[in-house]
C-alpha positions in Angstrom: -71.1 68.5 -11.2 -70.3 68.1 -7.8 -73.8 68.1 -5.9 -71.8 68.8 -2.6 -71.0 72.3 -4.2 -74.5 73.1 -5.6 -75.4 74.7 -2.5 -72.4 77.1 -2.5 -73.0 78.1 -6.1 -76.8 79.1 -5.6 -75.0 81.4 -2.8 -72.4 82.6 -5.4 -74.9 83.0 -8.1 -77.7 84.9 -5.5 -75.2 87.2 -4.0 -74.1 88.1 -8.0 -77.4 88.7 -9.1 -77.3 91.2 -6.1 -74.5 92.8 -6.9 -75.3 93.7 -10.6 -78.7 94.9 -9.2 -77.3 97.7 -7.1 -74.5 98.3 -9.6 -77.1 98.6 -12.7 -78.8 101.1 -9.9 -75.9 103.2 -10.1 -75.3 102.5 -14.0 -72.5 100.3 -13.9 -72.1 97.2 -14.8 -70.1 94.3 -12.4 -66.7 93.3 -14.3 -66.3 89.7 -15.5 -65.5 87.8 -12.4 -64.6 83.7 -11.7 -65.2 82.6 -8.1 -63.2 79.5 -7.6 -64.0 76.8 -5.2 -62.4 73.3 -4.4 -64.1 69.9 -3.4 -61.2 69.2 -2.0 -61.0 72.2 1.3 -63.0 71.7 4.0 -64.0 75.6 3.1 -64.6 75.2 -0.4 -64.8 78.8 -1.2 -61.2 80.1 -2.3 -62.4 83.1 -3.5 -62.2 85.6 -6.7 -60.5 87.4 -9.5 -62.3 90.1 -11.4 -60.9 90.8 -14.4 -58.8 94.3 -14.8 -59.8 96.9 -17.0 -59.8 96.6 -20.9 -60.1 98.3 -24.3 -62.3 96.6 -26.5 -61.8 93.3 -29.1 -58.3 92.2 -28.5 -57.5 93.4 -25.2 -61.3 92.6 -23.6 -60.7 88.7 -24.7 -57.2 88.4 -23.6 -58.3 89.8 -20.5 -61.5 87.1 -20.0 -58.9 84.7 -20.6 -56.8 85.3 -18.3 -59.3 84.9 -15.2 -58.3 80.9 -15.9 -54.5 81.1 -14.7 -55.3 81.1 -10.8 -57.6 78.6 -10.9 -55.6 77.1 -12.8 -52.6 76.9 -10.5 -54.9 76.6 -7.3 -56.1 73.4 -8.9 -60.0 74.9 -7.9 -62.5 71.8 -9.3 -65.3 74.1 -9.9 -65.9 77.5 -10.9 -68.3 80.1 -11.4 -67.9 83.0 -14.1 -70.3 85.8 -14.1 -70.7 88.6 -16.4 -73.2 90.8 -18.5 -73.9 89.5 -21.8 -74.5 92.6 -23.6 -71.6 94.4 -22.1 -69.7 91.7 -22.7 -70.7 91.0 -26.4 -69.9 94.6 -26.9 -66.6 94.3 -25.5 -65.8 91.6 -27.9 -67.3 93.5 -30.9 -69.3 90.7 -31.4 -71.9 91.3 -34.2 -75.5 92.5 -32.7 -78.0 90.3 -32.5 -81.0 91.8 -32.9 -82.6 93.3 -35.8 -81.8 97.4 -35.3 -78.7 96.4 -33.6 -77.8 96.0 -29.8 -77.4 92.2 -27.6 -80.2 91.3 -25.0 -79.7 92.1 -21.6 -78.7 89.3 -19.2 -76.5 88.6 -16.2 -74.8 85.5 -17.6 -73.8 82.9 -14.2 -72.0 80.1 -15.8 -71.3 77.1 -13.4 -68.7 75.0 -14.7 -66.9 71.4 -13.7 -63.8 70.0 -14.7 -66.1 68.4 -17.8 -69.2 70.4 -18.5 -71.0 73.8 -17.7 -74.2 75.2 -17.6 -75.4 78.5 -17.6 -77.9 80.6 -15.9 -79.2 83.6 -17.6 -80.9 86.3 -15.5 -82.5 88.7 -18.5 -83.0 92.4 -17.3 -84.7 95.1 -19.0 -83.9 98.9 -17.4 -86.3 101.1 -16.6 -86.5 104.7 -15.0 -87.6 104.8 -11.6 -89.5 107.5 -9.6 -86.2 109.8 -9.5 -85.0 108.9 -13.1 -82.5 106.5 -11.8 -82.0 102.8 -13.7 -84.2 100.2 -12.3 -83.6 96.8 -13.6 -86.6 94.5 -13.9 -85.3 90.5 -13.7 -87.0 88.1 -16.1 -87.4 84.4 -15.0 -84.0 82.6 -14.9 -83.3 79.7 -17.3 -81.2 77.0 -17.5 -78.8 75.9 -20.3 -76.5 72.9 -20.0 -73.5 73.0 -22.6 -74.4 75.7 -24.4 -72.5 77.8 -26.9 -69.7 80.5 -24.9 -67.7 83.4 -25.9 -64.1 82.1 -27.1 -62.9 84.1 -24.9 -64.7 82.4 -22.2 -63.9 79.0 -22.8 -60.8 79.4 -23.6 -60.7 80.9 -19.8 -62.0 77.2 -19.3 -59.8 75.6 -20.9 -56.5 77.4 -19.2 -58.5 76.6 -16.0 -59.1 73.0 -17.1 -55.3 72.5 -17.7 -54.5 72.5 -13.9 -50.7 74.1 -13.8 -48.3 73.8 -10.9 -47.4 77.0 -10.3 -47.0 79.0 -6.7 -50.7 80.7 -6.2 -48.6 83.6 -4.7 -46.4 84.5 -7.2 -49.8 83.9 -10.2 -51.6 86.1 -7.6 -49.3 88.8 -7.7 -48.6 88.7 -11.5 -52.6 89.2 -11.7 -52.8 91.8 -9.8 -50.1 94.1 -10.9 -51.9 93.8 -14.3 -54.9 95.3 -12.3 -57.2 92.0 -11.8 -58.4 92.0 -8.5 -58.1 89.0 -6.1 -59.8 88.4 -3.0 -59.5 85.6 -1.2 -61.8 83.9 1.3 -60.8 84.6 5.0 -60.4 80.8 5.8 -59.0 79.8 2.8 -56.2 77.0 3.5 -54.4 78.6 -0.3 -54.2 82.5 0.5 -50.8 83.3 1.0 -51.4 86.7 3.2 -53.1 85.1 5.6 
């Protein structure tokens, strides 16, 4: 890993943890998303993709998959997926986990290099608040380097990992008439709208 990025990823991760805690509030869930970012910019932060929506096994991993093809083409060196486990896992029609069914609850951050990943898992347990209105309750984060991922996920990685020239406009706009959503960073040197 890049220690020169580590900053920018505890922003990344932060500001996700964030978002699933108002979206949980409202009983949502955040979709998959990849953050890309490049050693190589003097603004490192290119920006995101957020997968479109799916039906479940097939289409949900096909889907996870393809949040590698723009970084892929934008040749990003580092990237950070986020998702919900269970959500996810469910998506996938994984089998459960725990006895009487059901995944545990987690925001999954996983911060990955050209070579290795870790991931950071932020457990949640819901509860009913004063107005009867989801409350998540965050568990102490942990750390695992390596660790086991989704196929789906790391094959994401892997079409990431395989760097193809391509023009980021023309991947852009292929991803978001299939409904992912890209948003680029207001300074990035690779957005081609400016």
């Amino acid at each position: 890993m890049d220690p020169a990025l580590d900053e920018l990823v505890d922003a990344v991760e932060s500001g996700s943890v964030e978002l699933a805690d108002t979206m949980l509030r409202d009983g949502a869930v955040c979709p998959p998303t990849v953050h890309l970012l490049s050693k190589h910019l003097v603004q490192p932060y290119l920006g995101s993709v957020a997968t479109r929506p799916f039906r479940r096994r097939a289409d949900a991993a096909a889907a996870i998959a393809g949040l590698g093809q723009l970084p892929a083409v934008a040749t990003a060196t580092r990237l950070v997926v986020v998702w919900e486990y269970g959500d996810l896992c469910t998506a996938l029609d994984l089998p459960d986990e725990r006895e009487g069914g059901g995944f545990p609850r987690g925001l999954v951050v996983l911060d990955a290099d050209l070579s290795e990943h870790v991931v950071r898992w932020h457990p949640f347990a819901l509860h009913a608040d004063g107005s009867g209105r989801p409350k998540p309750r965050w568990g102490p984060v942990v750390r695992h380097p390596g660790v086991w991922l989704p196929e789906p996920v790391a094959e994401l990685l892997a079409v990431w990992r395989e760097l193809r020239r391509g023009d980021i406009a023309t991947a852009r706009a292929e991803l978001e008439a299939d409904g992912f959503v890209v948003t680029w960073a207001a300074a990035s040197v690779v957005n081609p709208r400016g």
